[in-house]
DRENPA-3360 file (N, C-alpha, C; in nm, 2 decimals, always signed):
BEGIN
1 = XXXXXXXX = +0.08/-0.12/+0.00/+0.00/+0.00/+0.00/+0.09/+0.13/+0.00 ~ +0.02/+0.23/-0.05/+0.10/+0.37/-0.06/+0.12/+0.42/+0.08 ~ +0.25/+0.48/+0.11/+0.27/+0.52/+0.21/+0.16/+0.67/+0.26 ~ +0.11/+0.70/+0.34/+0.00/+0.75/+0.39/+0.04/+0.85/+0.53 ~ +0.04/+1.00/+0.48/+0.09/+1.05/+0.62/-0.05/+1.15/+0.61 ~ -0.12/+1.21/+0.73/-0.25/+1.30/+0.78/-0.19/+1.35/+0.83 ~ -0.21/+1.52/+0.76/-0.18/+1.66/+0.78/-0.30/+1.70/+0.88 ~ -0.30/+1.69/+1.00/-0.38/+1.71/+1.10/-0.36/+1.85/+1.16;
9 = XXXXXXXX = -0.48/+1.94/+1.21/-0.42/+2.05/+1.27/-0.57/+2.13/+1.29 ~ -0.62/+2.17/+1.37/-0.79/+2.28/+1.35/-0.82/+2.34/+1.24 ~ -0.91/+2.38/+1.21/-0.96/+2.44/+1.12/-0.93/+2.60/+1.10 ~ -0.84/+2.59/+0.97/-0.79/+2.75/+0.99/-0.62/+2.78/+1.00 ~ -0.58/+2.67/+1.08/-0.41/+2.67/+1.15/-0.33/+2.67/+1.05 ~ -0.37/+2.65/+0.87/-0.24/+2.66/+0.82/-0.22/+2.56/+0.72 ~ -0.28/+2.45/+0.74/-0.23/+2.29/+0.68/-0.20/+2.35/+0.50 ~ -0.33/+2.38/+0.45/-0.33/+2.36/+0.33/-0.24/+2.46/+0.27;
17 = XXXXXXXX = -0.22/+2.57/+0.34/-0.14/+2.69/+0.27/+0.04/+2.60/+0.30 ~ +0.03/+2.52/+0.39/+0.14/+2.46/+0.42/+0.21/+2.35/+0.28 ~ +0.11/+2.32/+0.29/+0.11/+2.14/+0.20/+0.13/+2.23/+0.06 ~ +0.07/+2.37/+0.02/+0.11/+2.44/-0.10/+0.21/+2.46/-0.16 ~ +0.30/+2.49/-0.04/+0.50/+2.52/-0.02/+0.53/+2.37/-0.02 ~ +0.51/+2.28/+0.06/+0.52/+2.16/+0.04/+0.57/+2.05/-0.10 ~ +0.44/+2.06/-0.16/+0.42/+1.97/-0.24/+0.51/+1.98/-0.36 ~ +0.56/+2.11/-0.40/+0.65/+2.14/-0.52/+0.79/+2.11/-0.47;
25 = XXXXXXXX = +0.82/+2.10/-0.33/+0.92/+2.08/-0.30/+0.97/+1.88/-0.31 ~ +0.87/+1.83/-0.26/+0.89/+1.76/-0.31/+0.86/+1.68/-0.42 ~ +0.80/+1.72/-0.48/+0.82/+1.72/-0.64/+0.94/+1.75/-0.72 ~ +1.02/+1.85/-0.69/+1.14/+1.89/-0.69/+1.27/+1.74/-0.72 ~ +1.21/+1.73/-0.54/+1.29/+1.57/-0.53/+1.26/+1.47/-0.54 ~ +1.16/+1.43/-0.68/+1.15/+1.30/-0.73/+1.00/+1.26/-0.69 ~ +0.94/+1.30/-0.54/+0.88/+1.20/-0.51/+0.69/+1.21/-0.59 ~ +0.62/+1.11/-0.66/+0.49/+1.15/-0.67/+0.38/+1.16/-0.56;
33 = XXXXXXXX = +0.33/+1.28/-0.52/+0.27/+1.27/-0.43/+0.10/+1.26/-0.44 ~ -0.02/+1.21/-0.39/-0.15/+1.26/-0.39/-0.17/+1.34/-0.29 ~ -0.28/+1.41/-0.36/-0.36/+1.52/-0.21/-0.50/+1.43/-0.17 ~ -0.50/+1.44/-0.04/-0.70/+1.42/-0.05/-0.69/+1.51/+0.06 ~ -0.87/+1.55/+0.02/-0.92/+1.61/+0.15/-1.05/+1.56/+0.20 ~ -1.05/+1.53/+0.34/-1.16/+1.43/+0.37/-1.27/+1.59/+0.43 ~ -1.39/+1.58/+0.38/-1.46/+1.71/+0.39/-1.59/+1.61/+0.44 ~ -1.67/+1.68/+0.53/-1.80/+1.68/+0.59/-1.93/+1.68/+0.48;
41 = XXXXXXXX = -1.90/+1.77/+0.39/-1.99/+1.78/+0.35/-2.03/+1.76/+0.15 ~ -2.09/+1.88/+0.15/-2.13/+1.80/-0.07/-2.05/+1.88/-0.11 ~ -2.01/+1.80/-0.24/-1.94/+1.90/-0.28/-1.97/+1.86/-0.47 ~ -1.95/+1.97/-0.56/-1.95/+1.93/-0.71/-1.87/+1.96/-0.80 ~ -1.80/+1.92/-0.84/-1.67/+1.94/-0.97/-1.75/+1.96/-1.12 ~ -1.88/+1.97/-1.12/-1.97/+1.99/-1.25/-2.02/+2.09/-1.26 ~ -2.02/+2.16/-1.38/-2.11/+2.31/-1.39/-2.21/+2.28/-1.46 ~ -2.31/+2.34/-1.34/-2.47/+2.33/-1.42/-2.47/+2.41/-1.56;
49 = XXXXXXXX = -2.52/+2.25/-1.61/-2.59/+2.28/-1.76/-2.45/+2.19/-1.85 ~ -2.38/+2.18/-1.81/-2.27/+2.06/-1.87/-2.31/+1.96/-1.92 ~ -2.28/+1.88/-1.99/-2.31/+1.71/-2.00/-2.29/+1.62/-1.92 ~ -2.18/+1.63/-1.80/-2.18/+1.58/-1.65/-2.27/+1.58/-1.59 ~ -2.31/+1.70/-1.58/-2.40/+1.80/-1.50/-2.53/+1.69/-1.52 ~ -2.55/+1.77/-1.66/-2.70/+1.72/-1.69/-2.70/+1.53/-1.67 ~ -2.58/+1.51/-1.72/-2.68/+1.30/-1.69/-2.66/+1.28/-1.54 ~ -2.59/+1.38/-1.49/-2.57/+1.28/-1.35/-2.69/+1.35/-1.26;
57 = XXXXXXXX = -2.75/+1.43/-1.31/-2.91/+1.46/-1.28/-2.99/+1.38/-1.34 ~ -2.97/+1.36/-1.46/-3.03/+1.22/-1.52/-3.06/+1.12/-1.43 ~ -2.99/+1.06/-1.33/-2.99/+0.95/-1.30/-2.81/+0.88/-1.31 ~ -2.78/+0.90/-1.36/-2.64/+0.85/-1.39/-2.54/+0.80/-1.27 ~ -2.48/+0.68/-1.26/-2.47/+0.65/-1.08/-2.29/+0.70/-1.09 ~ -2.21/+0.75/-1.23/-2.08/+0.81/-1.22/-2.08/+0.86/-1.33 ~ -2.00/+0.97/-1.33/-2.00/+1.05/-1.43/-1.87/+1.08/-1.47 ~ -1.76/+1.04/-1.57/-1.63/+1.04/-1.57/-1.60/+1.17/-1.69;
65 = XXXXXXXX = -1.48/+1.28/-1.64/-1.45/+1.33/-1.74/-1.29/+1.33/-1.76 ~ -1.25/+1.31/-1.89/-1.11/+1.27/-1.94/-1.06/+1.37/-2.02 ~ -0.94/+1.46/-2.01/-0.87/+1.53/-2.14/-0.73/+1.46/-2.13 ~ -0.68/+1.47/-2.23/-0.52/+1.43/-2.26/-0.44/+1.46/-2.07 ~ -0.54/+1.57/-2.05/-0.41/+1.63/-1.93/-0.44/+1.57/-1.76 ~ -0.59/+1.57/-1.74/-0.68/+1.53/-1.69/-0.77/+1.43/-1.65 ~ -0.83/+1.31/-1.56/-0.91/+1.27/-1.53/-1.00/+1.30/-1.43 ~ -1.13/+1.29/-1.42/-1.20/+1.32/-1.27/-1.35/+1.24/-1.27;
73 = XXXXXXXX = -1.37/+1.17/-1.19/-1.48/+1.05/-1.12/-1.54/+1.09/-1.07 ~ -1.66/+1.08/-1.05/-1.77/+1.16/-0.93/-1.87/+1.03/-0.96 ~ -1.88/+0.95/-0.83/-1.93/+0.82/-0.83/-2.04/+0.88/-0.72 ~ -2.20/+0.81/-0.75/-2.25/+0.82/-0.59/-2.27/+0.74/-0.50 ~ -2.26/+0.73/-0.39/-2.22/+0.63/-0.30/-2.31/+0.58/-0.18 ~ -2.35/+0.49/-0.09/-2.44/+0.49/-0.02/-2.38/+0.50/+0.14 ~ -2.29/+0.48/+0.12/-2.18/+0.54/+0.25/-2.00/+0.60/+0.22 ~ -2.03/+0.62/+0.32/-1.88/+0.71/+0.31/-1.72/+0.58/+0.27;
81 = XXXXXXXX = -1.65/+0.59/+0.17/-1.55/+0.49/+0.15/-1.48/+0.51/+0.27 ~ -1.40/+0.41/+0.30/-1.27/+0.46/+0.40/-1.16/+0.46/+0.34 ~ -1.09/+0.52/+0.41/-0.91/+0.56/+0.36/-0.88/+0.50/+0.32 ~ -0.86/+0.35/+0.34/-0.79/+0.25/+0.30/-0.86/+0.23/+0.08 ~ -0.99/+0.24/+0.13/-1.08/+0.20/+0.01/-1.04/+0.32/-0.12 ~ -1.01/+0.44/-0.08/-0.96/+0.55/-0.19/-0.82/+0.53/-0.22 ~ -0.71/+0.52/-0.08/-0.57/+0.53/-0.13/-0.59/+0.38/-0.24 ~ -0.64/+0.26/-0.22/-0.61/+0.17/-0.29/-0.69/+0.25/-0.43;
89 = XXXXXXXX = -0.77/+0.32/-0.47/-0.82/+0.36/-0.58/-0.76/+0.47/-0.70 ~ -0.63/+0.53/-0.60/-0.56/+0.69/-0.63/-0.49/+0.65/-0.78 ~ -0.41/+0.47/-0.78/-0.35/+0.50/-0.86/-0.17/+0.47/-0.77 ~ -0.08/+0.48/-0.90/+0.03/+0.42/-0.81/+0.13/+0.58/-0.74 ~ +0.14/+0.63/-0.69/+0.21/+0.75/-0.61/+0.30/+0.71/-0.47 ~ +0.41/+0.78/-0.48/+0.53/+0.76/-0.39/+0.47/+0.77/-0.18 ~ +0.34/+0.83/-0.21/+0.30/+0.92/-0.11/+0.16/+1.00/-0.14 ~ +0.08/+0.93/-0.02/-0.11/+1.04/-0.03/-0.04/+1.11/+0.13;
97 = XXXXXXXX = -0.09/+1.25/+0.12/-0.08/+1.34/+0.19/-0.24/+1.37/+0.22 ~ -0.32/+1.34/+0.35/-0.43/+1.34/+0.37/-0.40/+1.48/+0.48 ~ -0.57/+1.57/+0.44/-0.62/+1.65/+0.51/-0.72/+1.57/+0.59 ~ -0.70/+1.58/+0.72/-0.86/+1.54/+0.80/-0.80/+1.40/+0.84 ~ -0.90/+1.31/+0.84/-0.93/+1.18/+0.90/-0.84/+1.14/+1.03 ~ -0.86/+1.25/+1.16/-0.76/+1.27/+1.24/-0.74/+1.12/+1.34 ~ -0.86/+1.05/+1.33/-0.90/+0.95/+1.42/-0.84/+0.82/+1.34 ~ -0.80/+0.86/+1.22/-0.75/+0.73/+1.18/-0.61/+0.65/+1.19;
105 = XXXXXXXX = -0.54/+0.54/+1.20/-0.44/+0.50/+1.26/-0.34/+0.47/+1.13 ~ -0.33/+0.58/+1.11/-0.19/+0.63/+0.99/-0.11/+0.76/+1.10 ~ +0.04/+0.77/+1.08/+0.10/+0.83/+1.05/+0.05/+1.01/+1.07 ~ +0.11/+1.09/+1.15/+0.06/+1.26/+1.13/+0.17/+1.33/+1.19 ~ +0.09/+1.39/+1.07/+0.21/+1.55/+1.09/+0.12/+1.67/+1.13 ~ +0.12/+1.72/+1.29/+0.06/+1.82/+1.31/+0.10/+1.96/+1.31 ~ -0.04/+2.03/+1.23/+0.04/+2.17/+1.19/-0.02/+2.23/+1.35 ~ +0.08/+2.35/+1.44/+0.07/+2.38/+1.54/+0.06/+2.53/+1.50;
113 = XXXXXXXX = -0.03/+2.62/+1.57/+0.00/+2.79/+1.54/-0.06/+2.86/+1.65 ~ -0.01/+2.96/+1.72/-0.03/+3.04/+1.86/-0.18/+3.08/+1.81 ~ -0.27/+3.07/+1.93/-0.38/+3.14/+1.91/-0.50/+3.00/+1.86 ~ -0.46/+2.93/+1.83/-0.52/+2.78/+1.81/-0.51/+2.68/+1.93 ~ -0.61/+2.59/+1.95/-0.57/+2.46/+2.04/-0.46/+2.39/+2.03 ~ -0.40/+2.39/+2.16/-0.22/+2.32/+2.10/-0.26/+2.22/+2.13 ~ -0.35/+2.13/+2.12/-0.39/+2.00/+2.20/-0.32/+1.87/+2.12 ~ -0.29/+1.78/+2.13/-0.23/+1.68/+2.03/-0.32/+1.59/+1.95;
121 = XXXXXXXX = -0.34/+1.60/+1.86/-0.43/+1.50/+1.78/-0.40/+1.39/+1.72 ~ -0.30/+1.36/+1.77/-0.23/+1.19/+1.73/-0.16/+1.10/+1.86 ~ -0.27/+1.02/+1.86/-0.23/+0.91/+1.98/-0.09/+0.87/+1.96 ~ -0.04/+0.82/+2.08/+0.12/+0.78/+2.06/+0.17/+0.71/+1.96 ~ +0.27/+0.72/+1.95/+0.35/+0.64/+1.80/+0.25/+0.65/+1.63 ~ +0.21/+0.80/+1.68/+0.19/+0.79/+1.50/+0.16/+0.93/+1.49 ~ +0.20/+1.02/+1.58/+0.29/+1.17/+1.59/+0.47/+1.12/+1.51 ~ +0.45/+1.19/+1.36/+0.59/+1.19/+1.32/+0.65/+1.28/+1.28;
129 = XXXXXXXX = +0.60/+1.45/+1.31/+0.65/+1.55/+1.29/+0.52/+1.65/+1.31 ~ +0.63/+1.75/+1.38/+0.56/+1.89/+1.36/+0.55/+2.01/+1.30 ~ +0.48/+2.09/+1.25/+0.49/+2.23/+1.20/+0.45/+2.28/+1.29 ~ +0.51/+2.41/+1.32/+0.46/+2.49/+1.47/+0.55/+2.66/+1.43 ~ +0.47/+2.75/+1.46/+0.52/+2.91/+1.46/+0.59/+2.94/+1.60 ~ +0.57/+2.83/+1.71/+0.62/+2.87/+1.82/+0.72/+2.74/+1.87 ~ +0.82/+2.74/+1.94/+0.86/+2.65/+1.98/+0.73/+2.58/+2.09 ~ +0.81/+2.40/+2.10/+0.71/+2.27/+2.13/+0.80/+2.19/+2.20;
137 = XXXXXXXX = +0.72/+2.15/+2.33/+0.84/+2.03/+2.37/+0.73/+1.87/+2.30 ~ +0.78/+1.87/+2.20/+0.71/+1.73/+2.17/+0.83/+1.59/+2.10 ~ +0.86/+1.50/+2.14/+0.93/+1.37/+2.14/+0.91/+1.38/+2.00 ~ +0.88/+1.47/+1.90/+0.93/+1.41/+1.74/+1.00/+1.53/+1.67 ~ +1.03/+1.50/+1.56/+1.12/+1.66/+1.48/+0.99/+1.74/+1.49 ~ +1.07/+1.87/+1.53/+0.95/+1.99/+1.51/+1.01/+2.08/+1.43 ~ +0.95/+2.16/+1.28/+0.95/+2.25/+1.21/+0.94/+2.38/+1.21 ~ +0.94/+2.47/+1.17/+0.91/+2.62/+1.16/+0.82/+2.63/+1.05;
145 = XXXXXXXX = +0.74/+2.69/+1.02/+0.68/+2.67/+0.87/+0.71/+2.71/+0.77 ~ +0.88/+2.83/+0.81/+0.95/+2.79/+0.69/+1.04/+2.66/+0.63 ~ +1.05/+2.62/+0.76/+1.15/+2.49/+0.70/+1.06/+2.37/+0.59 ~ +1.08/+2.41/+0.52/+0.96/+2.37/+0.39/+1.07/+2.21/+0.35 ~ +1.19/+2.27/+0.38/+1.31/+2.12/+0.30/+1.30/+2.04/+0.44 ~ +1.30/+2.05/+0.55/+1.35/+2.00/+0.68/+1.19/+1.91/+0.64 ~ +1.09/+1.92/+0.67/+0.96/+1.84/+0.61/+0.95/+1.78/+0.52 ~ +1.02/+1.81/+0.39/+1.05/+1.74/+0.27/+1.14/+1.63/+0.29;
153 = XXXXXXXX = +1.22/+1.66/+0.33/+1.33/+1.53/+0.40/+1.26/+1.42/+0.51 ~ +1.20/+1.49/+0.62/+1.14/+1.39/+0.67/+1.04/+1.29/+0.61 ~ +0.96/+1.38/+0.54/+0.84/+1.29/+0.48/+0.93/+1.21/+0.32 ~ +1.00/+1.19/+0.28/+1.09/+1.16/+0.22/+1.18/+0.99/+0.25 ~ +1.22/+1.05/+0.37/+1.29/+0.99/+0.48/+1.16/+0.85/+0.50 ~ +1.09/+0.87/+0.56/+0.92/+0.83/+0.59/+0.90/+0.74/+0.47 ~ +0.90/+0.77/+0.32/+0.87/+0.70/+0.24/+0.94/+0.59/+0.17 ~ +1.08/+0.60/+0.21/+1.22/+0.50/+0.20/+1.20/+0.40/+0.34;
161 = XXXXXXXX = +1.16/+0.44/+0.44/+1.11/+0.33/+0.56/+1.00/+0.27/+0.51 ~ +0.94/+0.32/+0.45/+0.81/+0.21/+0.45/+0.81/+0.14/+0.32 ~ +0.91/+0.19/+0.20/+0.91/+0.08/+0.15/+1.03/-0.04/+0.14 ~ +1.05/-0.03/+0.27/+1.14/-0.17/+0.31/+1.06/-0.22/+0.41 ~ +0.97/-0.20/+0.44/+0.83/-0.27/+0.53/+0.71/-0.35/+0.49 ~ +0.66/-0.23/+0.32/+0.59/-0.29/+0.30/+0.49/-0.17/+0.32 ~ +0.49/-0.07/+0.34/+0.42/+0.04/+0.36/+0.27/+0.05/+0.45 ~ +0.22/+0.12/+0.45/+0.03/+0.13/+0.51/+0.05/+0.22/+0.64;
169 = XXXX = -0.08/+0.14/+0.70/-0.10/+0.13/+0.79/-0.02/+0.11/+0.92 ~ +0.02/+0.17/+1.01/+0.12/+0.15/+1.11/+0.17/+0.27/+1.19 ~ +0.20/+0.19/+1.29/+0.28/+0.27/+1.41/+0.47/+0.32/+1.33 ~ +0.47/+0.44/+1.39/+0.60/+0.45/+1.34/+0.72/+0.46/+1.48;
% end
């Protein structure tokens, strides 16, 4: 399975503008990475009055659109997939970089910022790094939110361990 780290942190603290600096960096250095973001609520990648649009109002139970540069799926579902059920669906990538699913037992990197809950959102052994604007006394590497390469390296680092394991799911 793809190696799997959750960008965990409150709502607001930072993650996504984080993972923005992030992602090109490691791109830079070889690795393919996915995004997801696990969201609460509906959401639509179709503009009314489209040919998506219109059959998957039709009735249509997935609606696929494809250009040379592009693919995108919008399946409807009768319950929510689990993590396991999407990373196996993404496709082959070095690394899924998940927003949200804080309860789940992968791997996290919590983004930390003054003025936010400093509370920890990763039960023991699956806290593997922090981003934080203030210094932290926490038992794993802690970041600055410029250290964009010091993150890259770890999560890097992270993805050479797990594929001499065998990757997933796990304590680190």
């Amino acid at each position: 399975m793809i190696p799997v780290v959750l960008v965990v942190g409150p709502s607001g603290v930072g993650k996504t503008t984080f993972l923005e600096k992030l992602l090109p960096r490691l791109k830079e250095r070889g690795l393919r990475a996915a995004y997801l973001k696990h969201f609460h609520g509906d959401f639509s990648l179709d503009q009314p009055g489209k040919d998506t649009w219109r059959l998957a109002r039709a009735g249509a139970d997935a609606v696929a659109l494809s250009t040379p540069q592009k693919f995108a799926l919008i399946r409807r579902l009768e319950g929510e997939l689990s993590l396991e059920e999407i990373v196996e669906g993404l496709g082959d990538y070095d690394l899924v970089l998940a927003e949200g699913y804080k309860g789940a037992p992968y791997p996290k990197l919590q983004v930390f910022r003054q003025g936010f809950p400093a509370k920890l959102l990763a039960p023991p052994g699956y806290l593997i790094g922090a981003v934080a604007d203030s210094p932290l006394d926490l038992d794993v590497p802690t970041f600055a939110f410029t250290d964009i390469e010091g993150v890259a390296g770890l999560l890097l680092d992270y993805c050479r361990q797990c594929r001499g394991k065998g990757a997933g799911k796990e304590t680190v």
